[in-house]
C-alpha positions in Angstrom: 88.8 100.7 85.0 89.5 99.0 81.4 92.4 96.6 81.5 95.8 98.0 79.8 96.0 97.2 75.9 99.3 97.4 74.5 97.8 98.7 71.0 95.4 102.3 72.4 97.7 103.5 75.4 99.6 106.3 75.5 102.4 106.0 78.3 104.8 108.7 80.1 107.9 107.1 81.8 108.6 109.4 84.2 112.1 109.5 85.1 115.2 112.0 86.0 113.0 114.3 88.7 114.5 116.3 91.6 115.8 114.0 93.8 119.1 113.2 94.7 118.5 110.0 92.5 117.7 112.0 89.1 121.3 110.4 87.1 120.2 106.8 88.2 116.3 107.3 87.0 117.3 109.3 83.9 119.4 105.7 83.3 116.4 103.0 84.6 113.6 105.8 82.3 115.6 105.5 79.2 116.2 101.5 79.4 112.2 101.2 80.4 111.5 103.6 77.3 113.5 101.5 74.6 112.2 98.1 75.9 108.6 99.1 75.9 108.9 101.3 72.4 110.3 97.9 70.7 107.2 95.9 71.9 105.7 98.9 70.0 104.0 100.7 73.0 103.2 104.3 72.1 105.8 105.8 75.1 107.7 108.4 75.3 110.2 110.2 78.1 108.4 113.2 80.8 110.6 114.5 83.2 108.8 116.3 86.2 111.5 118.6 86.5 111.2 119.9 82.9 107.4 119.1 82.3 104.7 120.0 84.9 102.8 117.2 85.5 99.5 118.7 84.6 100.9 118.3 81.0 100.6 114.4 81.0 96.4 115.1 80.8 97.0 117.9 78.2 98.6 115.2 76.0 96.3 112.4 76.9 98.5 110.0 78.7 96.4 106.7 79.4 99.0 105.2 81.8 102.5 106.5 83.8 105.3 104.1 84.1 107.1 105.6 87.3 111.2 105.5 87.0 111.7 107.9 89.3 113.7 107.0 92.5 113.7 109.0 95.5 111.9 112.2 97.0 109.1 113.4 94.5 108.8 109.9 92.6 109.1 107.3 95.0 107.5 108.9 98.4 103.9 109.2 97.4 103.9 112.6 96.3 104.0 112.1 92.4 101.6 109.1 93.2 99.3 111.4 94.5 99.2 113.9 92.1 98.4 111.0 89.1 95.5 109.9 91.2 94.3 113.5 91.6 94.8 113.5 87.4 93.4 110.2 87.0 96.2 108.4 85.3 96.8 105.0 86.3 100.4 104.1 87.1 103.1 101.6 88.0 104.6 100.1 91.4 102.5 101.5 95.1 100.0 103.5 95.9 100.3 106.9 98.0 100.6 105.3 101.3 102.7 102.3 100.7 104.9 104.6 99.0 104.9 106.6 101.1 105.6 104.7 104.2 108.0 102.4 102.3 110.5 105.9 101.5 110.4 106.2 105.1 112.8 103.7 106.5 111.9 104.3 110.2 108.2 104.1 109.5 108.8 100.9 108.1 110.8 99.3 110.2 108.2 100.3 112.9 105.4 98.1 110.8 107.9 95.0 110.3 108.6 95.0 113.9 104.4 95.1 114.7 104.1 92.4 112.5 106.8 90.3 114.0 109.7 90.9 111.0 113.2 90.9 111.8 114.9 94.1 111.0 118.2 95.6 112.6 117.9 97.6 115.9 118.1 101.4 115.1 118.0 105.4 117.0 116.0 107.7 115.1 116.7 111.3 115.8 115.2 114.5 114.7 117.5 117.6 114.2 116.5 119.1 118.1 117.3 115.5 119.0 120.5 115.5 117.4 122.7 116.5 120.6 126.4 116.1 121.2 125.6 113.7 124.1 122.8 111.8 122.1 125.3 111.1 119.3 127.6 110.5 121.7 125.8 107.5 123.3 124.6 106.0 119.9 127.3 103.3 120.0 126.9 102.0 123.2 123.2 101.4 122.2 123.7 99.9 119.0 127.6 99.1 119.0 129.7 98.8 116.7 130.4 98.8 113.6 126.9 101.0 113.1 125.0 102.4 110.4 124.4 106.4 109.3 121.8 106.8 107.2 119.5 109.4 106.1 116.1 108.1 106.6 114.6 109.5 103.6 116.9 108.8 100.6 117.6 105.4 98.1 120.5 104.2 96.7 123.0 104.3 99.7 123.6 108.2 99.4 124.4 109.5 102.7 125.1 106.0 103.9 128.4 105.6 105.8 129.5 102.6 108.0 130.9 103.8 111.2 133.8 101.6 112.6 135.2 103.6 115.1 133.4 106.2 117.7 135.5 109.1 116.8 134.0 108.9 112.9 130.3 109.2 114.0 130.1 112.8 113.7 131.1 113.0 110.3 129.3 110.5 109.0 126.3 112.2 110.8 127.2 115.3 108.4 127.3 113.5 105.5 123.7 111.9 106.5 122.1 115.1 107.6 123.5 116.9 103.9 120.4 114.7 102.9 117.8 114.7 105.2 117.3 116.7 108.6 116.4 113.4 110.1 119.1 111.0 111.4 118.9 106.9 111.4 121.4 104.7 113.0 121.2 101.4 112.6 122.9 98.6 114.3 125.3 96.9 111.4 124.8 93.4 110.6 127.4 91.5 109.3 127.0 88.9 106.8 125.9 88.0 103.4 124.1 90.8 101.6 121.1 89.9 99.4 117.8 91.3 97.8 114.4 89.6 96.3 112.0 91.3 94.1 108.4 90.7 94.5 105.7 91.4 92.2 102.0 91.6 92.4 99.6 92.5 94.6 98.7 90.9 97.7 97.7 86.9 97.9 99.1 87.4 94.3 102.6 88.7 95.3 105.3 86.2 94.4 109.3 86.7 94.6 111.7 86.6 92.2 114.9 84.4 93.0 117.3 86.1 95.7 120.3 88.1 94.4 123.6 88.0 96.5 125.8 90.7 96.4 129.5 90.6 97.2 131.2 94.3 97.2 134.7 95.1 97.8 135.4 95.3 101.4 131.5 95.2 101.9 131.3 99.0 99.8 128.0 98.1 98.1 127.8 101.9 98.1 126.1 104.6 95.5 129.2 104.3 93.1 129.5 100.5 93.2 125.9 100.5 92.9 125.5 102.2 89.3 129.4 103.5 88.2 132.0 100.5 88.5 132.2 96.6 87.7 133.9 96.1 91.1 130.7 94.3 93.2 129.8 90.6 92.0 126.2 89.4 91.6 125.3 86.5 92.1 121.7 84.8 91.0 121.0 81.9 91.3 122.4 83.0 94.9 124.3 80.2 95.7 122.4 80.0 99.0 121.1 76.7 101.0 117.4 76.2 98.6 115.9 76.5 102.4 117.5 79.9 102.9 116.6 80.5 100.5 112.9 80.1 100.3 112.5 81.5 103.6 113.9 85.1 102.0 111.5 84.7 99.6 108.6 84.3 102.3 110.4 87.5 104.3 110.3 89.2 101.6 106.7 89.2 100.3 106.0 89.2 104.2 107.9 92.6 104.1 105.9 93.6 101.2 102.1 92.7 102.0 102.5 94.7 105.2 103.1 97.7 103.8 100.7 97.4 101.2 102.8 97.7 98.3 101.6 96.7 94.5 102.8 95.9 91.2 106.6 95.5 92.2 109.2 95.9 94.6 112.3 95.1 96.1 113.5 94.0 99.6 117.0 94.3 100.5 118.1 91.7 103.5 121.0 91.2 105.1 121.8 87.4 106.7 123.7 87.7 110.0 126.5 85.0 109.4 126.9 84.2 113.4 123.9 82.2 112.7 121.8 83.3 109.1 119.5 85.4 110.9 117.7 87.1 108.3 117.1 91.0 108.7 115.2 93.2 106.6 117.1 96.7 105.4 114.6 98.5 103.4 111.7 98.0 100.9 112.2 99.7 97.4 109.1 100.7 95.5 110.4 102.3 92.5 113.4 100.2 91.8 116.1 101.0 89.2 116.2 99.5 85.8 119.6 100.6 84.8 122.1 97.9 83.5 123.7 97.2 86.8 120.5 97.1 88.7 118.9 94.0 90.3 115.0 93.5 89.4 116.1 92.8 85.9 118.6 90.4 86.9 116.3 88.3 88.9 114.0 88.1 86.3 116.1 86.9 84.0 117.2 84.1 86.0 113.1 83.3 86.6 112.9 83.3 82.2 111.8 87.1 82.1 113.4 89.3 79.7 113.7 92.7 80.7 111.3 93.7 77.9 108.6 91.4 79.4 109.3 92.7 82.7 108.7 96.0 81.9 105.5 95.3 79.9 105.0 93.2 83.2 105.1 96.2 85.5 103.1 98.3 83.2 100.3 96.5 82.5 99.3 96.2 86.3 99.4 99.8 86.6 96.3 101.1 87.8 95.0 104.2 90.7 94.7 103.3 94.3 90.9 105.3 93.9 89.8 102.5 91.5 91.0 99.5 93.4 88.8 97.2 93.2 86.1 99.2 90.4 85.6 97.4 87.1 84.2 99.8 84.4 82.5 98.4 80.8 
């Protein structure tokens, strides 16, 4: 496979999609788009929802630059389809993705490979009984976690303080996914680390700390509102913080993710216990989002980041093959 050059490819940001996500990608596709048309790389916007995908070979793409967050984007399946069409692209492969947008999957590989992440119940809709949902806090106490397993960006997340507001909280989760994850809360300082690369080459970013209001660091706060503080250089002990760092390219390499990434960790104040939340392979690139921000604070512009990302796009069938 030839090495990317800035001055013959043709690139397709894919953003907006189907997913429950499609507002936030349509916002990290078009800030990805301007950067990478003022280095003057021939790109231009595809949404999947709009465009079939077959379309990006009828127009000679060279390369995809994946914005898309969520199902159909982020899970593998739009990962598959450009290997099957032979158009290198941005972030994980088929499987990491795949495995990554499944949060109970990967917590099942951290734990085989000895990574902290928060204790959790994982329940399928015939699972999903009164008395099963009944005995979730006893297992996990509380406060407690609802989350759909297969959805980004905190939608269908809700913290459950009190017994009596698991069951809608399990609505709200199940809106989302037919699969149920509870997790046991951790409470503490919230942080995340990018990583980028590719295996012995994977490095991290510095660690972002997030402060929400009243620990909401929820959909809205996430992408709508001014209200959470971000904090990079984290403030955090340069030991903590180097040990995130480790976690989190630990966390990355063992789900054989590529070209970028993002772990979000919580540290368990009682006694900074880190614990790994979730791995995000197509992270946004909006103005409130956090890749960029820890780049900037390592001397990367956000145009250099994307040009970054893009250049190490490549197909999982070709790992490895070096053409003339």
């Amino acid at each position: 496979m030839k090495p990317f050059d800035i001055h013959t490819a043709k690139v397709a940001v894919l953003m907006g999609g189907t997913s429950a996500e499609r507002e936030v990608s349509k916002m990290s596709g078009q800030g990805v788009l301007t950067a990478l048309q003022s280095l003057g790389v021939n790109a231009h916007a595809y949404d999947p929802s709009e465009q079939a995908l077959l379309g990006l070979r009828d127009a000679e793409f060279s390369h995809a630059f994946i914005a898309l967050h969520g199902r159909h984007g982020e899970d593998g399946t739009v990962q598959g389809a450009l290997e099957l069409l032979g158009i290198p692209y941005t972030g994980s492969g088929v499987m990491a993705s795949a495995m990554a947008m499944d949060k109970h999957m990967t917590k099942r590989i951290w734990v085989a490979q000895g990574l902290s992440t928060p204790a959790c119940v994982w329940l399928t809709p015939a699972q999903q009984t009164a008395q099963t949902l009944a005995d979730i806090p006893a297992q996990l106490g509380l406060p407690l976690i609802v989350k759909p397993p297969h959805e980004g960006s905190s939608i269908g997340v809700s913290k459950v303080t009190q017994a009596a507001d698991l069951n809608a909280a399990v609505s709200l989760a199940t809106r989302y996914d037919p699969d149920l994850l509870c997790e046991a809360f951790i409470q503490g300082d919230e942080v995340t680390c990018p990583v980028l690369g590719e295996g012995d080459n994977a490095v991290a970013l510095p660690v972002v700390r997030i402060a929400a209001p009243d620990g909401a660091y929820d959909y809205q706060n996430k992408y709508f509102t001014d209200d959470v503080k971000y904090h990079c250089p984290s403030g955090l002990p340069a030991e903590e913080e180097k040990a995130i760092q480790a976690m989190s390219v630990a966390a990355y390499k063992a789900l054989g993710c590529r070209g970028w990434g993002r772990a979000d960790v919580m540290i368990r104040a009682s006694d900074r216990k880190a614990f790994l939340l979730e791995m995000n392979t197509s992270p946004g690139m909006t103005s409130h989002s956090l890749v960029p921000m820890s780049a900037k604070a390592a001397g990367i512009d956000y145009a250099s980041l994307c040009l970054r990302i893009l250049s190490s796009a490549r197909l999982d069938s070709q790992r490895g093959v070096t053409r003339a």
